[in-house]
C-alpha positions as CSV (number, residue, x, y, z in Angstrom):
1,X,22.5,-32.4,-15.6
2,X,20.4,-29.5,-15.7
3,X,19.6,-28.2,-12.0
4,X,15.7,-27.3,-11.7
5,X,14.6,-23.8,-11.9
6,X,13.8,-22.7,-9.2
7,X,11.1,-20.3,-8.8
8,X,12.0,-16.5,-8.4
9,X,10.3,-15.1,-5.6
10,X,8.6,-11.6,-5.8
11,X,9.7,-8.4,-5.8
12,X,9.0,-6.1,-3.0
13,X,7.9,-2.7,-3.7
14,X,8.1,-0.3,-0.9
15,X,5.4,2.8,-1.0
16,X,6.7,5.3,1.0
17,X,9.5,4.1,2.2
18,X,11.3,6.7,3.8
19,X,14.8,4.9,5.0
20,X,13.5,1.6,3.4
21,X,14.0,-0.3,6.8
22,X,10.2,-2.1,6.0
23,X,11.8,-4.0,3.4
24,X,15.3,-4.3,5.0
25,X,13.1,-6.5,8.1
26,X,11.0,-8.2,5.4
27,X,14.1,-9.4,3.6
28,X,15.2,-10.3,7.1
29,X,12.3,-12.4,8.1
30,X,11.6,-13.9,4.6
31,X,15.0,-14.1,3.1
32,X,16.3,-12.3,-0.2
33,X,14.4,-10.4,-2.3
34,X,15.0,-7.9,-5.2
35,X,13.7,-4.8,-3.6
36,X,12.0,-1.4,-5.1
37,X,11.9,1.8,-2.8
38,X,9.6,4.4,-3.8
39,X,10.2,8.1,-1.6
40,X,9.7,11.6,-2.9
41,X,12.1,13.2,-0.1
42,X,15.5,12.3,0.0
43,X,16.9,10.8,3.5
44,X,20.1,9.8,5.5
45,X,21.3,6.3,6.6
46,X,19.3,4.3,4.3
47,X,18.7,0.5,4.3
48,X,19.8,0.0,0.9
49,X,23.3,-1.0,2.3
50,X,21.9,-3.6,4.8
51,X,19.4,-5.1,2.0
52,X,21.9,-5.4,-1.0
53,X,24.7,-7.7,1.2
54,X,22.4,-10.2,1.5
55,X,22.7,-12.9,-1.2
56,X,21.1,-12.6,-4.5
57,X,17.8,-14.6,-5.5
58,X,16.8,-18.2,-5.4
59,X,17.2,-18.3,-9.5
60,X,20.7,-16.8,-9.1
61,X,22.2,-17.9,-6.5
62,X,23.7,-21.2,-7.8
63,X,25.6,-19.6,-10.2
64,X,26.8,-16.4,-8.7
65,X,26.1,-16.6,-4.8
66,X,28.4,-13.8,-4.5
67,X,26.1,-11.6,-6.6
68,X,24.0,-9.2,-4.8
69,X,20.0,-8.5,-4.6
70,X,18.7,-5.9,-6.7
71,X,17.7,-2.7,-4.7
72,X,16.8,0.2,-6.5
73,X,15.2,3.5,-5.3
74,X,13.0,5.8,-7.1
75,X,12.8,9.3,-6.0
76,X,9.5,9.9,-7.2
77,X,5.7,11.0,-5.9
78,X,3.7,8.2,-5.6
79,X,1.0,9.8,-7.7
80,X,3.4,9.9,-11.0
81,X,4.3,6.6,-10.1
82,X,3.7,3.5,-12.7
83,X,5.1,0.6,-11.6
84,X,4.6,-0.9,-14.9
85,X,7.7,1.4,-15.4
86,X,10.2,-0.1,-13.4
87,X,12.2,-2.7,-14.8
88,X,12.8,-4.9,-12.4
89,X,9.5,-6.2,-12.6
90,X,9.3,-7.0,-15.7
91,X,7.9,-10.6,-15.9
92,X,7.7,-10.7,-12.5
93,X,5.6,-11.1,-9.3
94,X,5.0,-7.9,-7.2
95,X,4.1,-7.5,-3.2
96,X,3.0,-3.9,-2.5
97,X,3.8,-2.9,0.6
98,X,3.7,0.5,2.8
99,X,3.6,2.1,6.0
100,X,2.8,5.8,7.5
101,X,1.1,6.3,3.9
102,X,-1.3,9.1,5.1
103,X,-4.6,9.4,4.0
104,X,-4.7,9.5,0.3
105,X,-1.4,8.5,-0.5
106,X,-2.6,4.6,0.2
107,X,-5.2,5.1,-2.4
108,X,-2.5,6.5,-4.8
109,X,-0.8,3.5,-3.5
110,X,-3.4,1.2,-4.5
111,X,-3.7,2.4,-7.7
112,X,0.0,2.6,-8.7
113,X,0.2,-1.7,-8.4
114,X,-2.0,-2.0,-11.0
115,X,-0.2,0.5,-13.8
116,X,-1.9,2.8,-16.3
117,X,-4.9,0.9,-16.6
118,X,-6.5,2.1,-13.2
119,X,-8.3,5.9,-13.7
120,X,-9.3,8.5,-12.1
121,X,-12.7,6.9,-10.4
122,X,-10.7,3.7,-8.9
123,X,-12.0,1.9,-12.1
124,X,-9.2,-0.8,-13.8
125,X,-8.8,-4.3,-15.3
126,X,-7.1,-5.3,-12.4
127,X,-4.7,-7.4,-14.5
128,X,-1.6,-6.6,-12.6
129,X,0.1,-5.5,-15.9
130,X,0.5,-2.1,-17.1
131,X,1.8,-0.4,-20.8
132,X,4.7,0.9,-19.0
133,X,6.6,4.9,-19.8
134,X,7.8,5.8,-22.9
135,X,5.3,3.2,-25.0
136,X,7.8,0.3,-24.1
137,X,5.5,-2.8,-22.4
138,X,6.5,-3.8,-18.6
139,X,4.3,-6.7,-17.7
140,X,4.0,-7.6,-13.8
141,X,1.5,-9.4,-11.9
142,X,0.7,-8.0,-8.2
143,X,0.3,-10.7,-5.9
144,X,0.1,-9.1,-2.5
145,X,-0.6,-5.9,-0.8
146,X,0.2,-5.0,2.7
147,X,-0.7,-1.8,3.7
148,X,-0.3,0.0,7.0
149,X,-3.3,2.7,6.6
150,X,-3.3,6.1,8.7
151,X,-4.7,9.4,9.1
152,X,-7.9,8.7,7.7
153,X,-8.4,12.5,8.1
154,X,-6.2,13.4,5.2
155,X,-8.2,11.3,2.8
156,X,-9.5,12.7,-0.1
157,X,-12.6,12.3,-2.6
158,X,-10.7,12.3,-5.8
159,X,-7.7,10.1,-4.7
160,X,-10.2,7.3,-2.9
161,X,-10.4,3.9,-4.8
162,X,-14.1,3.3,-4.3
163,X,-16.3,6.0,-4.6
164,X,-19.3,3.7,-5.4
165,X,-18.9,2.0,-2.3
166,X,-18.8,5.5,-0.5
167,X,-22.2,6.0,-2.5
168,X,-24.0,2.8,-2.1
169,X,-24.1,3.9,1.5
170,X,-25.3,7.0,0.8
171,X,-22.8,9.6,1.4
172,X,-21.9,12.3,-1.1
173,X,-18.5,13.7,-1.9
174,X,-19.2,16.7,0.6
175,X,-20.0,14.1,3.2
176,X,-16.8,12.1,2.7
177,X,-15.3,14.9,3.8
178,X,-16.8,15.4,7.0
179,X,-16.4,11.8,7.8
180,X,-12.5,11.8,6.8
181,X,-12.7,14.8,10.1
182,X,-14.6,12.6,11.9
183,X,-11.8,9.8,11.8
184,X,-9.6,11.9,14.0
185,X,-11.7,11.3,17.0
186,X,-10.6,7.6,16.7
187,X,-7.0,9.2,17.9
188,X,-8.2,12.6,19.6
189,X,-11.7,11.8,21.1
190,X,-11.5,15.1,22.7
191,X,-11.8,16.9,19.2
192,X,-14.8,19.6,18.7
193,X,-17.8,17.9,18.0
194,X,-18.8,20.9,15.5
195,X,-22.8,20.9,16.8
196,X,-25.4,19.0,16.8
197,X,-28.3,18.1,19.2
198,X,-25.9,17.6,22.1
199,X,-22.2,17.1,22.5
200,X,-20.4,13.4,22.1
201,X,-18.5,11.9,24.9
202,X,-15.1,11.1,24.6
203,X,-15.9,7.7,24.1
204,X,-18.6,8.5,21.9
205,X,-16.4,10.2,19.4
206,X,-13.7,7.5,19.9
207,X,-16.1,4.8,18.7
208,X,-17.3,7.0,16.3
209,X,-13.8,7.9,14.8
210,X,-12.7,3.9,14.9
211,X,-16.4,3.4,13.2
212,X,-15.2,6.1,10.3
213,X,-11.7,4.1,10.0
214,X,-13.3,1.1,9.6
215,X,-15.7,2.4,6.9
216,X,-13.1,3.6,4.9
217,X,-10.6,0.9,5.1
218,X,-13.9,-1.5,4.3
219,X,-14.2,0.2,0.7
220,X,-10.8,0.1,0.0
221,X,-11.0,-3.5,0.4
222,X,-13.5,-3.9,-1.1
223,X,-11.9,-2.4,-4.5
224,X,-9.3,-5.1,-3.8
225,X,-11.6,-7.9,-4.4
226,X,-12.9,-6.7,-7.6
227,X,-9.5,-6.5,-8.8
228,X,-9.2,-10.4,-8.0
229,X,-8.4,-10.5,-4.5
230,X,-10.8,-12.5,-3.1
231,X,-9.3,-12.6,0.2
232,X,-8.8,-8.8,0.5
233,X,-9.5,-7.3,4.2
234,X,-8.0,-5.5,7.3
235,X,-6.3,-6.4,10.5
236,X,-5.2,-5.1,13.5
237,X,-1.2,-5.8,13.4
238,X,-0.7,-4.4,17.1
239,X,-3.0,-3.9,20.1
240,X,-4.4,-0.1,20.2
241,X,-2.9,0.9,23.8
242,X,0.7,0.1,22.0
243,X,-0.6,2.6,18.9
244,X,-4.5,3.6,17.9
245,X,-3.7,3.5,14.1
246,X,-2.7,-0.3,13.9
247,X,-4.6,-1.6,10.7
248,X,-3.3,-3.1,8.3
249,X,-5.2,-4.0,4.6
250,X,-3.9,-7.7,3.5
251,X,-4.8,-8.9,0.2
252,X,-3.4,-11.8,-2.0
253,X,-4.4,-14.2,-5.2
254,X,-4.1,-17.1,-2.7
């Protein structure tokens, strides 16, 4: 008799993923998973070694249980990165995850899990598929994203996803800016206030700062949701006295 298939479960693709010891804990906690890392820089004492022992996937692992996880790493910027591009996900389901991905590089981020089709102004289909490099078709449907967001500070006006949403509210691309500085009171409430009618508080400019975070995080969710993740929106993952930048934007087809 024929066994059942069983289901392959997604691929894990790491943004930023320095050593790669994000996924390495995932795999850990959720059991064996082909594994993408994506890092520009090259490091020492990776987790490639750690991830790759573990058994190979659920479809595979009845005939070859010796056979290992796939783990590759792409030494690439996550701006010339297409995801649509990398083999391993061909056919397959895809969880985006990242941490420490500073300012603009989670909107880069963002963008990269849905391939080609997403331009410039955070406009896409949203399809999950992409046409791939080299004209050869990759299709891959993203299913989750898990994003530890940072240093709002360094975020920038042509890499953010939702410009309309920054819009609606009535900012313009000269205000972004100044709100981006703004978010590093939510870390450094002691910052120069840079004028005004009368100087902030600390706690003023804390609340203001987290305010800013918030804002920011909010639109890229939001972009989410058009994109068919209902569900899209940000958590806290840790308590603020352990660390102040402790969000995390969760979004998945379920």
């Amino acid at each position: 008799a024929v066994a059942a298939a069983v289901a392959r479960p997604p691929v894990y693709v790491e943004l930023g993923a320095g050593r790669g010891y994000l996924s390495h804990f995932l795999c850990e906690a959720y059991g064996p998973r082909d594994v993408v890392l994506v890092e520009r820089r090259t490091y020492r004492n990776k987790a490639e070694r750690s991830i790759r022992r573990e058994p190979t996937t659920a479809e595979n692992a009845g005939s070859d249980p010796a056979a290992a996880v796939v783990c590759e790493r792409l030494k690439v910027d996550i701006k010339d990165l297409d995801v649509a591009g990398v083999g391993v996900v061909d056919g397959r389901d895809v969880v985006c995850t990242g941490k420490h991905l500073c300012g603009g590089a989670t909107d880069l981020a963002l963008r990269s899990v849905f391939g080609r089709r997403s331009t410039s102004d955070g406009s896409g289909s949203g399809s999950g598929d992409g046409g791939g490099f080299g004209g050869t078709k990759i299709t891959f449907t993203t299913k989750g994203v898990a994003i530890a967001t940072c240093c709002h500070h360094r975020c920038d006006w042509r890499a953010y996803v939702n410009k309309a949403f920054v819009k609606r509210l009535g900012f313009t691309s000269a205000e972004f800016a100044l709100l981006a500085k703004m978010s590093s009171w939510a870390t450094d409430g002691s910052s120069e206030h840079g004028g005004g009618p009368r100087e902030l508080t600390k706690a003023e400019k804390t609340a203001a700062g987290r305010s800013v975070k918030a804002l920011l995080d909010a639109g890229r969710a939001a972009w989410l949701r058009e994109r068919g993740f209902q569900n899209a929106t940000v958590a806290t993952y840790c308590d603020a006295s352990v660390s102040p930048e402790n969000r995390l934007l969760l979004a998945s087809r379920r």
